[in-house]
C-alpha positions, 0 to 999 in steps of 0.5 A, a space after each residue: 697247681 699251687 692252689 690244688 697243691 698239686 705242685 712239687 717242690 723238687 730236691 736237686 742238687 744244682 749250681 747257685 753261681 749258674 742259678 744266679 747267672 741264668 737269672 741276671 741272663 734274664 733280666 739284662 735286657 730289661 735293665 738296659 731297655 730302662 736304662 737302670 743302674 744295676 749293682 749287683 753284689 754276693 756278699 758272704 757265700 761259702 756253699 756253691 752247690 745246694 740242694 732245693 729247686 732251681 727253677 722255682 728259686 729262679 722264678 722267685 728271684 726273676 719276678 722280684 727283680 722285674 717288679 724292681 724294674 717296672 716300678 722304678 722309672 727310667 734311669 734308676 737305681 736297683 741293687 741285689 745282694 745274695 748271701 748266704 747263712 750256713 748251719 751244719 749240713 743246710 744253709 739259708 738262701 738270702 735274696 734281696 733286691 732295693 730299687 728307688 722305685 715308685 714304692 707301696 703305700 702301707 695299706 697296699 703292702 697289706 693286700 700285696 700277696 692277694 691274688 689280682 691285687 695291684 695299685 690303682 693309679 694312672 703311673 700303675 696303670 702303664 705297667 703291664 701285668 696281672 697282680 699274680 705275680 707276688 701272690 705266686 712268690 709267696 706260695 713258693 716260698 712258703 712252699 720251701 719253707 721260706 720267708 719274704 719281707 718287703 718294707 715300702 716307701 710311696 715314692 722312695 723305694 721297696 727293698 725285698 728280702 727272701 730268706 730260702 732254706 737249702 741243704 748243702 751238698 758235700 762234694 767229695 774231695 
């Protein structure tokens, strides 16, 4: 459907702290299961309803929390931080996630939203998945208007930054 484009990115209003609480739902049980410490922090964040598509912010989100996971080993270290930018009546979504995971080469963060690209080598190959995943985030993000920044280093970590905008909803008093 993303290729086709086909897919509709819907406008509705909806709750960021039960988006952000839907996701952490999602994720808990992986954390535990590995055994991570997980902070998880909203910095400045002065509009709690918005309007854009909560079910494709939650895909996102979900995804790049998961990567964090499976490419940081036991016991290690993943930190999320949201904030928010407002501007009049729309504001910017900022999500980013750090892990002291097994991190990218440069050569690999080049390639990384190609359809099926995933590293080659035997601590990879354990990790369950296709390579679609980051190639989807990106088509949704662009397909919000929106920006990912992901900055590597092999054997120290990734930190992953999505900038979303967002109209804000007024709620009336």
């Amino acid at each position: 459907r993303i290729n086709s484009g086909k897919m509709k990115i819907a406008e509705e209003q909806f709750s960021l702290s039960d988006l952000l609480h839907d996701t952490l739902t999602i994720i808990r049980p992986q954390i535990v299961k590995k055994n991570h410490t997980f902070t998880f922090s909203v910095g400045d964040v002065p509009e709690e309803v918005l309007c854009g598509d909560p079910m494709r912010i939650k895909q996102i989100y979900v995804n790049i929390i998961s990567n964090a996971i499976k490419y940081t080993n036991d016991g290690g270290k993943i930190e999320e931080t949201v904030t928010e930018e407002p501007e009049k009546d729309d504001c910017t979504l900022c999500l980013s996630c750090a892990d002291n995971g097994i991190g990218m080469s440069p050569d690999f963060l080049d390639r990384i939203f190609n359809p099926f690209e995933r590293v080659s080598s035997s601590t990879i190959s354990r990790v369950e998945g296709t390579g679609l995943g980051m190639s989807i985030v990106k088509k949704l993000i662009d397909a919000m208007g929106g920006t990912i920044r992901i900055e590597s280093e092999l054997g120290a970590g990734t930190t992953v930054t999505v900038r979303i905008p967002l109209r804000i909803v007024n709620l009336p008093l």
